[in-house]
C-alpha positions as CSV (number, residue, x, y, z in Angstrom):
1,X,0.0,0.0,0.0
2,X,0.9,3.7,-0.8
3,X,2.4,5.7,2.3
4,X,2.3,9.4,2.7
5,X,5.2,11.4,2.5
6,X,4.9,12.9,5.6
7,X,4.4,9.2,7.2
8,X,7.8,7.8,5.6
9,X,9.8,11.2,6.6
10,X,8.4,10.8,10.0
11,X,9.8,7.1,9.7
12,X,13.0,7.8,8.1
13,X,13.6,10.5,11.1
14,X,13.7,7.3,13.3
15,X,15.2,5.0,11.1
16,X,18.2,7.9,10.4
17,X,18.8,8.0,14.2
18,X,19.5,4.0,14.2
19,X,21.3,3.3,11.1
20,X,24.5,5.9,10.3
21,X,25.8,4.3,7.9
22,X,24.1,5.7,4.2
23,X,24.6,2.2,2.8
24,X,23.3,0.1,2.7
25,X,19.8,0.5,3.5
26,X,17.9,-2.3,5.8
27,X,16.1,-4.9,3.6
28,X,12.7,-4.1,5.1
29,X,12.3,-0.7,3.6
30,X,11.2,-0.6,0.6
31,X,13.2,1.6,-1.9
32,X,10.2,2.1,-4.4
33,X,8.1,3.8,-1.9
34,X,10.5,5.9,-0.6
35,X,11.9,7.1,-3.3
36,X,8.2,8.0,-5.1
37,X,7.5,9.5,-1.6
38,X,10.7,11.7,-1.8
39,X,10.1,13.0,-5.2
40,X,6.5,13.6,-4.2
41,X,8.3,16.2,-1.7
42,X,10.6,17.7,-4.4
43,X,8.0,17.8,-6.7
44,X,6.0,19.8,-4.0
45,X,8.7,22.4,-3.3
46,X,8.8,22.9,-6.8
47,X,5.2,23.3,-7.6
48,X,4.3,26.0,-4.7
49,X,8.1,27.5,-5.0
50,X,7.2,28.1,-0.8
51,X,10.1,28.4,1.9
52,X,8.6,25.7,4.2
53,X,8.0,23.3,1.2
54,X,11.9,23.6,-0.2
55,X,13.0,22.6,3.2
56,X,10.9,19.9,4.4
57,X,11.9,18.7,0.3
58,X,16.1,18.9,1.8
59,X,15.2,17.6,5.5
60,X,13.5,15.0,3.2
61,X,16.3,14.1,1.6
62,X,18.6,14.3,4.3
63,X,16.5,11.8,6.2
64,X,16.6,9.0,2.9
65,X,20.3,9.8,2.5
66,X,21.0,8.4,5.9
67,X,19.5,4.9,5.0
68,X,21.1,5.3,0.8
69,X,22.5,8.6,-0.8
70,X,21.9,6.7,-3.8
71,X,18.0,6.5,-3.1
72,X,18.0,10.6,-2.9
73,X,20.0,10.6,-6.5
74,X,17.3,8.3,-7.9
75,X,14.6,10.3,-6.7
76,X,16.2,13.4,-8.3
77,X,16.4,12.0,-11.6
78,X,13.8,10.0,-11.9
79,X,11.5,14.0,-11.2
80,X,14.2,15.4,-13.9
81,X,12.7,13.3,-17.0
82,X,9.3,12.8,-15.4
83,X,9.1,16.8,-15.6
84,X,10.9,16.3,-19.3
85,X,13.0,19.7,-18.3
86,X,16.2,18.2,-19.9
87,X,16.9,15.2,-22.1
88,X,17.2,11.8,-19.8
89,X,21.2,12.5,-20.8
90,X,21.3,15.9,-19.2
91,X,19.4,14.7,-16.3
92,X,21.5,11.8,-15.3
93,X,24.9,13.6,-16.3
94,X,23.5,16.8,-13.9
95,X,22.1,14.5,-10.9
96,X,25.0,12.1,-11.2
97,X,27.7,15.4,-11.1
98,X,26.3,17.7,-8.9
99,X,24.2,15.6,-6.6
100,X,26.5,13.6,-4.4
101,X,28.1,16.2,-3.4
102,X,24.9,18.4,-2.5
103,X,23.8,15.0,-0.7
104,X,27.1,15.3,1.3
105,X,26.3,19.1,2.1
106,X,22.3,18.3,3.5
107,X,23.8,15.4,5.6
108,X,26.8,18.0,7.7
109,X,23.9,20.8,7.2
110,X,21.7,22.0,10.2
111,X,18.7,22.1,8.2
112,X,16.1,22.8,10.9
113,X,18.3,25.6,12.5
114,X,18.5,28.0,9.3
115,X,20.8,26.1,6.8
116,X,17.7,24.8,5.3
117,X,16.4,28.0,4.6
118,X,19.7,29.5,3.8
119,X,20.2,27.0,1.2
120,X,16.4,27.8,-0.1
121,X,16.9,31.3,-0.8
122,X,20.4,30.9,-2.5
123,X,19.7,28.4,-4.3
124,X,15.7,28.6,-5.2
125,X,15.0,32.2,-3.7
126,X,11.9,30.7,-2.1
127,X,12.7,32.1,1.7
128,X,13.4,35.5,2.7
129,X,16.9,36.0,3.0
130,X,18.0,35.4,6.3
131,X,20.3,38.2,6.7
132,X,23.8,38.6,6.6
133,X,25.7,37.1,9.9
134,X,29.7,37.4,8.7
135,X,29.8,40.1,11.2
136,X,32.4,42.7,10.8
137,X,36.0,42.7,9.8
138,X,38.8,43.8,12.1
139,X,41.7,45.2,9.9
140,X,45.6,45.5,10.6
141,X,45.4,49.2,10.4
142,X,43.2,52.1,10.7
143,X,41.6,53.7,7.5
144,X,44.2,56.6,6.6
145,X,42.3,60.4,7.6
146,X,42.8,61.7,4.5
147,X,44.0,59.2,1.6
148,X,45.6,60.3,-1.4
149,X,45.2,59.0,-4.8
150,X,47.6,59.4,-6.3
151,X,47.5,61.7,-9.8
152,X,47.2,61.0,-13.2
153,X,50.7,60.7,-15.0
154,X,49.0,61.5,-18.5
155,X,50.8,58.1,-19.7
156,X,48.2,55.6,-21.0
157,X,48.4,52.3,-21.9
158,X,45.5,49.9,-23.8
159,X,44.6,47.0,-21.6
160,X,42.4,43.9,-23.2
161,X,39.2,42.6,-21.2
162,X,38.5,38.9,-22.0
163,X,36.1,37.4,-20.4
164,X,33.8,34.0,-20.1
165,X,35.6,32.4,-23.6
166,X,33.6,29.6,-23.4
167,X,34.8,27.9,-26.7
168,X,33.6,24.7,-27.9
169,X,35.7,22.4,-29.7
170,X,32.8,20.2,-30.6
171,X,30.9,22.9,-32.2
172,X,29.4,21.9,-35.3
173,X,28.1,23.8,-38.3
174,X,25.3,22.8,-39.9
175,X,24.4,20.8,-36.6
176,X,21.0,21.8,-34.9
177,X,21.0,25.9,-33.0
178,X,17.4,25.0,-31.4
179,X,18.2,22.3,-28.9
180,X,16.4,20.8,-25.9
181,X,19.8,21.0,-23.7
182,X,22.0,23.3,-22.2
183,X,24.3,23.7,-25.2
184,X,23.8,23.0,-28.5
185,X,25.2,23.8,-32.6
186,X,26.5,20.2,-31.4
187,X,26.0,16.6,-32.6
188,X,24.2,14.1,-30.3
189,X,23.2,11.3,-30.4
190,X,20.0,12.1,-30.7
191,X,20.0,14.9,-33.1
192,X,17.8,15.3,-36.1
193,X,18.7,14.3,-39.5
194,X,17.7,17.6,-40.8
195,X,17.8,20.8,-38.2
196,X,14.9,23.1,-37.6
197,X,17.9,25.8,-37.5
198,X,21.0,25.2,-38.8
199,X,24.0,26.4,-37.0
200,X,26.3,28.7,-39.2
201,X,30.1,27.9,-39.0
202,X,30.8,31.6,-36.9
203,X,28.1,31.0,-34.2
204,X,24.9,31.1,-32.9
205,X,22.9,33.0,-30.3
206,X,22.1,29.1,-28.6
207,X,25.4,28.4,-28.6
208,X,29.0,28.6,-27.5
209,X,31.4,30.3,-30.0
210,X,33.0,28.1,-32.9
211,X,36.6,27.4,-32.6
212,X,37.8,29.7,-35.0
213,X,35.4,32.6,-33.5
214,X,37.6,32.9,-30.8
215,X,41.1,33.1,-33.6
216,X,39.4,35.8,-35.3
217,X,38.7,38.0,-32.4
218,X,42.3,37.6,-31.3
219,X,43.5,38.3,-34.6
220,X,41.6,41.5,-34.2
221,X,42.4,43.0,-31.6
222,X,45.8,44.2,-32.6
223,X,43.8,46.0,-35.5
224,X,42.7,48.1,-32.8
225,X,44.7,48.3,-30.0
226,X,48.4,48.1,-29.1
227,X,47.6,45.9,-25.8
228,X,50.1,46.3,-22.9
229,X,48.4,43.1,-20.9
230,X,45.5,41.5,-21.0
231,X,42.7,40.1,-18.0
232,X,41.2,37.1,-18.3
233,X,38.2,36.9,-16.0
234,X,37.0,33.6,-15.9
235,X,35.2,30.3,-17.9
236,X,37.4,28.9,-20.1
237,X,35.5,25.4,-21.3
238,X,31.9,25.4,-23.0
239,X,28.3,24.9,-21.1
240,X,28.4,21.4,-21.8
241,X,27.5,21.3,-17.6
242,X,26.3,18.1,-17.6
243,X,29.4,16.6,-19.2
244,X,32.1,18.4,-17.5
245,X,34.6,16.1,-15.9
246,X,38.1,16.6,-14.6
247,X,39.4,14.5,-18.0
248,X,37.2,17.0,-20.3
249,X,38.3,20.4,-18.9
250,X,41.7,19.9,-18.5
251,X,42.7,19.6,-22.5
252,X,39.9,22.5,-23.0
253,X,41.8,24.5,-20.4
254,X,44.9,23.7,-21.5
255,X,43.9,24.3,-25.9
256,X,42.3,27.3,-24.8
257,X,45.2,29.2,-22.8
258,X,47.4,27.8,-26.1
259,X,45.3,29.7,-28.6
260,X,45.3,33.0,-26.2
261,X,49.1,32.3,-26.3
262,X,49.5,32.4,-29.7
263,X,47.2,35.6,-30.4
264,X,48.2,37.9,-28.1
265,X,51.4,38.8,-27.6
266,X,50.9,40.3,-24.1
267,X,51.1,38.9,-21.0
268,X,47.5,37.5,-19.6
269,X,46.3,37.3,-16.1
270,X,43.5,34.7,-15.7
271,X,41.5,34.2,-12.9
272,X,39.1,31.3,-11.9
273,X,35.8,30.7,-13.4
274,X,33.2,28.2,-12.1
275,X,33.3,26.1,-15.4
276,X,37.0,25.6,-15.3
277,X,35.6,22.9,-12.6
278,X,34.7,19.4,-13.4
279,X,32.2,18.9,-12.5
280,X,31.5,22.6,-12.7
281,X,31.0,24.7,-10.1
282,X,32.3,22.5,-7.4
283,X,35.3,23.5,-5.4
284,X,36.0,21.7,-2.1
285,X,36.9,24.0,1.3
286,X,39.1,22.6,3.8
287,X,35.8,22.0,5.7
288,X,34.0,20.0,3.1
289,X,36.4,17.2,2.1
290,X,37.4,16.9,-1.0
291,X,40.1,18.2,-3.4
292,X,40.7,20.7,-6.8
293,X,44.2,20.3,-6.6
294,X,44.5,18.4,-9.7
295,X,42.6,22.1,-11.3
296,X,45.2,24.1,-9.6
297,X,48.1,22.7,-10.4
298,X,46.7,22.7,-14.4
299,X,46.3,26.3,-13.9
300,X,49.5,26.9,-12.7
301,X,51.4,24.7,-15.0
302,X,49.2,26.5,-17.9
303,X,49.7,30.2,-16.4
304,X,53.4,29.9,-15.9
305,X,53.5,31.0,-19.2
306,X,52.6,34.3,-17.8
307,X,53.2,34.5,-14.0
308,X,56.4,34.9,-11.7
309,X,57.5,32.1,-9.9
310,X,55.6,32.9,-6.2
311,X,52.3,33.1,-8.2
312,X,52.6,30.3,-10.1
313,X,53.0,28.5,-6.4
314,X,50.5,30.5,-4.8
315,X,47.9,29.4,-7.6
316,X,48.4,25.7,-6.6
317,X,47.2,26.2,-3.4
318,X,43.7,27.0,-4.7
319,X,44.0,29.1,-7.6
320,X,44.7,32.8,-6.4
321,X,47.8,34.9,-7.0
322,X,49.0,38.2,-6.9
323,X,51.8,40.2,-9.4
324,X,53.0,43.2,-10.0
325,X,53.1,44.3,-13.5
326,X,54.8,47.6,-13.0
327,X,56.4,49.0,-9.9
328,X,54.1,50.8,-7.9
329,X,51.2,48.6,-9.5
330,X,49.6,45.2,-8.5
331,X,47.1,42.5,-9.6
332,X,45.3,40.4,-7.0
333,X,43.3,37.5,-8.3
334,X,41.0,36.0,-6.3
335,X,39.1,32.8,-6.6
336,X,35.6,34.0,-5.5
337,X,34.4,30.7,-6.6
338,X,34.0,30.0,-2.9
339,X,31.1,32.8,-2.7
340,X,29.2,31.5,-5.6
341,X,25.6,29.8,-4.8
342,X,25.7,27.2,-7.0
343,X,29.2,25.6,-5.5
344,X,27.2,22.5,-3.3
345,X,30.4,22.4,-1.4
346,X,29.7,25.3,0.7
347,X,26.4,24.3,2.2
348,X,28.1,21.8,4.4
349,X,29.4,23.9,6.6
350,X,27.7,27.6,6.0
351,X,29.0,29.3,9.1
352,X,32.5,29.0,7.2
353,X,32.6,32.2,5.8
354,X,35.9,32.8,4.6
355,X,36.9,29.4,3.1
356,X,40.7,29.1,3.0
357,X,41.0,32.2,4.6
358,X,41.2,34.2,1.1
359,X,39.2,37.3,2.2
360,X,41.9,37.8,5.0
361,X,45.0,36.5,2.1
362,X,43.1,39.5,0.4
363,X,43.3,41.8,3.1
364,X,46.9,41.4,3.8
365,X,48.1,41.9,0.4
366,X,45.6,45.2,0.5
367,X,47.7,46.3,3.2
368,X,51.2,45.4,2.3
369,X,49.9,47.7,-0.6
370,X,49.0,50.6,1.4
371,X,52.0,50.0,2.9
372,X,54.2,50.3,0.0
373,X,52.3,52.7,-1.8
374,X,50.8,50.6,-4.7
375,X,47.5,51.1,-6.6
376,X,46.1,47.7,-6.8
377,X,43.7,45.9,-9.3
378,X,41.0,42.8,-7.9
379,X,40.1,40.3,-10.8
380,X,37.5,37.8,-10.2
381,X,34.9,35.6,-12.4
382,X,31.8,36.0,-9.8
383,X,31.2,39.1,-9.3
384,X,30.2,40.1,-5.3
385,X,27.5,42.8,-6.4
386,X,26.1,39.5,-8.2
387,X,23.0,37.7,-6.4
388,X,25.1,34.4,-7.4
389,X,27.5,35.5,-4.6
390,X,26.8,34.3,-1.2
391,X,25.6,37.5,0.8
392,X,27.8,36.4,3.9
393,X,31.0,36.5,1.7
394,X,30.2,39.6,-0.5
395,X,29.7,41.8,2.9
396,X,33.1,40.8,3.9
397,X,34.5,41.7,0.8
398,X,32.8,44.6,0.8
399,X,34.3,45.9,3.8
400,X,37.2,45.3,2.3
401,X,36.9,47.5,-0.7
402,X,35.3,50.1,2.0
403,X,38.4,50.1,3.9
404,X,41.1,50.3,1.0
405,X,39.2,52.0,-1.6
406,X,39.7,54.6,-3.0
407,X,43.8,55.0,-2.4
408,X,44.6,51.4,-3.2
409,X,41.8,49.6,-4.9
410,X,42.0,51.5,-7.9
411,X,39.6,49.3,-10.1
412,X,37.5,45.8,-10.1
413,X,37.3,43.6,-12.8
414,X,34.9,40.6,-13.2
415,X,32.5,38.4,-15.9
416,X,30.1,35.6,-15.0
417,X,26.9,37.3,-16.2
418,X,28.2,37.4,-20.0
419,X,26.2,41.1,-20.1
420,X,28.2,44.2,-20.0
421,X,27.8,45.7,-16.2
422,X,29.2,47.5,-14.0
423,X,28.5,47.6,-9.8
424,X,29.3,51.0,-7.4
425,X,31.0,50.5,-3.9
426,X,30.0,53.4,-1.9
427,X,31.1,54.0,1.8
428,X,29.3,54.0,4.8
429,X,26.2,56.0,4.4
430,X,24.0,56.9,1.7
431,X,24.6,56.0,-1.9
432,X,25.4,59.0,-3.2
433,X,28.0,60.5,-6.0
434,X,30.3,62.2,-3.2
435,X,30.4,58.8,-1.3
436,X,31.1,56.3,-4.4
437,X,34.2,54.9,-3.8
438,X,34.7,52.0,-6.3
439,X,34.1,50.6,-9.6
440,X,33.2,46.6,-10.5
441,X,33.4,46.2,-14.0
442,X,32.0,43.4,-15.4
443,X,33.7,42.4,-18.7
444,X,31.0,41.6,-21.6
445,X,31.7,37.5,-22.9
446,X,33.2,36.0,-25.7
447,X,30.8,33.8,-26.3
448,X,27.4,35.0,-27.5
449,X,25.8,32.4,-25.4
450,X,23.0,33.0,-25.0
451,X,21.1,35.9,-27.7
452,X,24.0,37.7,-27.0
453,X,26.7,39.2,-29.5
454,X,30.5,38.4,-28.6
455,X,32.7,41.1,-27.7
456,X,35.5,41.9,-25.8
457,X,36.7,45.6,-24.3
458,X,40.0,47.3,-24.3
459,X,40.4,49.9,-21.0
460,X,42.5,53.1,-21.9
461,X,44.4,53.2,-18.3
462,X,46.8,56.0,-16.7
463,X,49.9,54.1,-15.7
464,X,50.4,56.8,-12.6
465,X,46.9,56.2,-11.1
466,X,46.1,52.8,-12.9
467,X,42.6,54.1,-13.2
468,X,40.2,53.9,-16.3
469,X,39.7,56.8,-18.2
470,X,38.1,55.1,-21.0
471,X,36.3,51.9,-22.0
472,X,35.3,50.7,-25.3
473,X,33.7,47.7,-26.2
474,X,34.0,46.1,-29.4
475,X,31.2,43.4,-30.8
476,X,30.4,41.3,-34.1
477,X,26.7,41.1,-35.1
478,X,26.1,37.5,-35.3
479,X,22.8,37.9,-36.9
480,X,25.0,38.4,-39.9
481,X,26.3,35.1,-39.2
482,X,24.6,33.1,-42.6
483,X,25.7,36.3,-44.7
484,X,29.6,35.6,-43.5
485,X,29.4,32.3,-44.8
486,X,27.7,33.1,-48.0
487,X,30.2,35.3,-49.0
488,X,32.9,33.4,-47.3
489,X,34.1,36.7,-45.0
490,X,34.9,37.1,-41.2
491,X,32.7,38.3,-38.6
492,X,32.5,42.2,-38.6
493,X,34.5,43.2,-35.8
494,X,33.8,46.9,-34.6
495,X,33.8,49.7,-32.1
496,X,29.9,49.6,-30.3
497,X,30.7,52.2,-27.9
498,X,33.1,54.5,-26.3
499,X,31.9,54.8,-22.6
500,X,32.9,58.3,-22.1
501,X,31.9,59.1,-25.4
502,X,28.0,57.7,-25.0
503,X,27.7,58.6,-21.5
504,X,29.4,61.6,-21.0
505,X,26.8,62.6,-23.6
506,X,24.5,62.8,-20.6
507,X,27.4,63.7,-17.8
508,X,30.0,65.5,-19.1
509,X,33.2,64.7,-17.6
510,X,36.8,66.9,-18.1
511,X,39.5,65.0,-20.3
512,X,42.2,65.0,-17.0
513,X,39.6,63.0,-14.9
514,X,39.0,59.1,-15.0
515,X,35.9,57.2,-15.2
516,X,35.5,57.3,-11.6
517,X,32.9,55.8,-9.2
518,X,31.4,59.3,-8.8
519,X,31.0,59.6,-12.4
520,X,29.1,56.5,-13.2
521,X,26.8,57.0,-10.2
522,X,26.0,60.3,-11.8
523,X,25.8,58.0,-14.9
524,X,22.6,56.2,-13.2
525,X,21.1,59.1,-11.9
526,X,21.0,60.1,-15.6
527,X,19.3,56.6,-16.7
528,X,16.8,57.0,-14.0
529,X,15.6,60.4,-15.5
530,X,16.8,60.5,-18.6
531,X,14.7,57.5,-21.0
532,X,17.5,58.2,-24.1
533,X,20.3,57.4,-21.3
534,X,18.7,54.3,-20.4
535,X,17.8,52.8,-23.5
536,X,21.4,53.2,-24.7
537,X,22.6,51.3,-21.5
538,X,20.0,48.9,-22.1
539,X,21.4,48.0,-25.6
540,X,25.1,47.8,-24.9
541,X,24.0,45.5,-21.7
542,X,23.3,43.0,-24.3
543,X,25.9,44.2,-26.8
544,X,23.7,45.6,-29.2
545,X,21.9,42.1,-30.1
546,X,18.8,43.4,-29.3
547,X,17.6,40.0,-28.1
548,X,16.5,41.2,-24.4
549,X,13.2,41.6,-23.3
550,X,12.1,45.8,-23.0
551,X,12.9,47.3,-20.2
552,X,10.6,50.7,-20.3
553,X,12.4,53.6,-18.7
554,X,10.3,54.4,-15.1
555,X,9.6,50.5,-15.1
556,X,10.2,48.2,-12.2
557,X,12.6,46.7,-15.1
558,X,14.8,49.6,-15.0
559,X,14.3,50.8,-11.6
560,X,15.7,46.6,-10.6
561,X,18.7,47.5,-13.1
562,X,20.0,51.0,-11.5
563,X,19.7,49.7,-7.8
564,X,21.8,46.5,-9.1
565,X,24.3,49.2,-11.0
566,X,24.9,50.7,-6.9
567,X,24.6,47.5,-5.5
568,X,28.3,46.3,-4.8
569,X,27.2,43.7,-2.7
570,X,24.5,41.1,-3.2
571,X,22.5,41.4,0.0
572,X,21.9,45.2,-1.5
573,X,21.2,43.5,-5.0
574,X,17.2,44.6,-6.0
575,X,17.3,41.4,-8.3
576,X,15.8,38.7,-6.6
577,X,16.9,35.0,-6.5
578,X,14.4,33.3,-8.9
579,X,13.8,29.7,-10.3
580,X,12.1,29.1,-13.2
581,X,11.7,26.3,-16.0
582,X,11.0,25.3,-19.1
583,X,8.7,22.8,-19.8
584,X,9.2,20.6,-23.5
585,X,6.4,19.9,-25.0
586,X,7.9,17.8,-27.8
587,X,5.7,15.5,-27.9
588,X,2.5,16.6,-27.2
589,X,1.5,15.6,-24.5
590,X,-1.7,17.2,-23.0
591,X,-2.1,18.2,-19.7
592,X,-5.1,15.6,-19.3
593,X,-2.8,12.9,-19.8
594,X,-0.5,14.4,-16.8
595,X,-3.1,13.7,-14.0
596,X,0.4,13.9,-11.6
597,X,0.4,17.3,-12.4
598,X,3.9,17.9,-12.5
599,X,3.7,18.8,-15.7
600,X,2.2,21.7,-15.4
601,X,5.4,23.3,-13.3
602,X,6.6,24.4,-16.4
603,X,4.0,27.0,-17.2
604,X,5.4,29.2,-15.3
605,X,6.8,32.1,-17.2
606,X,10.4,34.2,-16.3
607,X,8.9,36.4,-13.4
608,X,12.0,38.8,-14.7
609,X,12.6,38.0,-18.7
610,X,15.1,41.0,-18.7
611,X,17.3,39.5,-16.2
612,X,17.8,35.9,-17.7
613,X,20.7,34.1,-15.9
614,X,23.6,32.5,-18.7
615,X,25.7,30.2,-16.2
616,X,24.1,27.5,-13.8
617,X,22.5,24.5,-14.5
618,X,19.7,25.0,-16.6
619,X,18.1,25.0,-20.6
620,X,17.5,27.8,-22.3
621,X,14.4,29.8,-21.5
């Protein structure tokens, strides 16, 4: 006979208290029943997307994971293809990746005491956020009165911005651009014959870029610009996310720093992205078990090529490093991997707030700076104004940039979101032009993935105060993408915008002065009034591809996008977490012939179309 949910929980809470060991399971409980009851639960918290739901789904599966982890993994993907989200590949590859280790995180987790919900809202954004608890940080020194920056030396240099590469060797012309998994322009094994839309041979809009998308940009660039050095913020391999194992990133990795290599002449300094993972996103603390070391020492073995000696060996202790390109200048590059929500790893233990103690490595090398009288540059892939970074994290850092910026800190460079961003650090107090103190800039992708164009950006920097006085971002129209292989021609390479050109349009700024924090805030406060200002923002955000959903000036679109331009750290962040999905309907199938209901989950709609997330573990919406 059937048995409730709520009955077998009740039972498993019982049963978890006498068995400890996950496996095996005792022979009188039947693994069919609980399993349907467990996915009964999931399917639950899914349906009502309510806080109490999502964690009695976790304490759920905490519980079965006790008597067989295996049971909970089961469960997971057996609601994955029910639900017909993914193709049954993607399902198991996800579940099979990802879900041990999130098994491993519910069973250290104090679910009932506020990790449950913690988890809920990071993950799902289906309880309210719990506040953040890091507390505050105690630094080696005061704040300085009255810091100096130091002045503009009228030398500049061109520095490139590459960011989320994301190139797929297996991309496949003529292969199908309208797929039912995360990545497509691919063939599977279950591809059509005949595609509904043929990939072109530069790229699609569904798609990671080609191969030799990536060559032509870098033989571009020095068309343009004389670079000095490059950043590389973060994501090296494709979204193949439910394929991604340590033997399929490393040659990616290691092809992809190769091909950078040999079309640029400058020096590069990468940073971390969550895809250079396999399986992606996961990177073990010294609290959760586990090890990346294998990814570390491929870094460092890669980015020797590039780094000194002491930051080759500082990346192989887990993957950040700090150089100094020029006397008087320095790079820090952090792996903020251990902020980002979707890393499983960190639920295990969320009262570990500063895993590997790289907020304080950060804070030491900010004030061996101040010290010395450097001007310092923080690279990351995640960006800490981004909701995908843990709130309790971001708020450290954020005290951080309050307590060096702006004297030290002279800039902030990230990617992740593959839009072209940018986040304001003000101090304490209101948010307000005189008290901006920093700048995040958020590099636009390489990879037009997804209904994006691919670009990169070249910063015009002062070499005395290593800020930026200009930014311009350079695209290709991929719509044009058929037409380049009619004619058997190159993707059109140009200049979509000069930053102080277009903006200082609206607030003028004099030709000695950078693009400062107090600039761009004034920057928003034109958006807000001005509709012109906005929609001009609005189009370079999704490098000119004109694929995003409207955002009207005076909207709660636009009034979400200005607070996230001042929100430096997530907690202040006026985007909220959100889940959605995608329902296929393939093959027909009615909703009378669903009398579970669970098919109908996937009518629900992007509450936020203009805010679509590009990285996690999802299809395309």
């Amino acid at each position: 006979m059937r048995i409730s949910a709520s009955t077998v929980i009740l039972s498993l809470v019982a049963a978890a208290s006498v068995y400890a060991a996950p496996t095996p399971a005792p022979a009188h409980l039947n693994k069919r029943s609980i399993t349907t009851d467990l996915q009964a639960l999931f399917a639950k918290a899914l349906k009502s997307l309510e806080c109490g739901a999502c964690v009695a789904a976790l304490t759920g599966a905490k519980d079965v994971a006790y008597l067989n982890k295996n049971w909970v993994l089961d469960a997971a993907n057996s609601l994955c293809q029910d639900l017909k989200l993914m193709d049954a590949d993607v399902c198991q590859g996800l579940v099979s990746s990802q879900g041990p280790v999130f098994v491993e995180a519910l069973l250290q987790a104090n679910l009932l005491s506020g990790d449950g919900k913690l988890i809920c809202f990071q993950v799902l954004g289906v309880c309210p956020a719990p506040g953040v608890s890091s507390g505050t940080l105690t630094f080696p020194k005061p704040r300085p009165a009255n810091p100096v920056v130091p002045a503009p030396s009228g030398n500049q240099v061109d520095v490139l911005h590459l960011s989320d590469w994301h190139v797929d060797s297996q991309y496949t012309p003529g292969s199908e651009g309208a797929c039912n998994k995360p990545l497509c322009c691919r063939k599977y094994a279950d591809s059509p014959a005949t595609p509904t839309r043929a990939a072109s041979s530069w790229g699609d809009y569904s798609c990671d870029s080609p191969v030799k998308l990536g060559q032509d940009l870098l033989k571009y660039v020095p068309t343009v610009s004389n670079v000095n050095f490059t950043i590389l913020t973060g994501d090296v391999p494709p979204h193949d996310v439910w394929l991604e194992t340590q033997a399929s990133v490393l040659p990616q990795e290691t092809n992809a720093y190769s091909v950078m290599a040999a079309g640029l002449s400058s020096k590069i300094y990468p940073t971390v992205g969550n895809h250079e993972a396999g399986p992606v996103n996961l990177f073990p603390t010294p609290a959760s078990g586990g090890s990346n070391a294998w990814l570390y020492s491929s870094l460092a073995d890669n980015w020797s090529r590039w780094l000194p000696t002491d930051a080759v060996n500082s990346v192989k202790n887990y993957g950040a490093y700090t150089v100094s390109p020029y006397p008087g200048f320095r790079i820090i590059s952090l792996n903020n991997n251990f902020c980002y929500t979707m890393n499983f790893y960190l639920y295990g233990n969320t009262k570990e707030y500063d895993p590997f103690g790289e907020i304080n490595w950060l804070i030491t090398q900010l004030q061996a700076a101040e010290d010395a009288g450097e001007r310092v540059w923080i690279i990351g892939h995640v960006g800490p104004s981004q909701t995908d970074c843990l709130q309790n994290w971001s708020a450290l850092y954020y005290q951080a940039v309050q307590r060096y910026s702006p004297h030290v800190i002279a800039e902030q460079f990230f990617g992740h979101t593959h839009y072209d961003e940018f986040a304001l650090y003000y101090g304490p107090g209101s948010k307000s032009s005189n008290n901006a103190l920093a700048t995040a800039w958020v590099g636009p992708s390489v990879t037009p993935y997804t209904d994006l164009n691919p670009g990169f950006r070249v910063y015009k920097v002062d070499t005395g105060s290593w800020n930026v006085f200009d930014s311009q971002t350079y695209v290709a129209n991929l719509d044009q993408a058929a037409a380049w292989d009619a004619a058997g021609s190159s993707p059109n390479w140009h200049l979509e915008y000069s930053a102080r050109q277009a903006y200082g349009a609206y607030v003028p700024i004099a030709a000695i002065s950078p693009l400062s924090a107090s600039w761009w805030h004034n920057v928003t406060v034109a958006f807000e009034s001005n509709n012109t200002a906005f929609q001009q923002y609005w189009t370079y955000r999704g490098k000119s591809a004109n694929k995003m959903a409207a955002c009207a000036s005076g909207s709660a679109c636009s009034a979400e996008m200005i607070c996230d331009l001042r929100a430096g750290k997530s907690s202040d962040s006026c985007s909220a977490i959100s889940f959605t999905m995608k329902r296929d309907d393939s093959e027909g199938e009615a909703d009378a012939m669903d009398p579970s209901g669970l098919h109908g989950l996937y009518k629900r709609a992007a509450a936020k179309p203009w805010n679509k997330k590009h990285c996690g573990l999802t299809t395309h919406t």
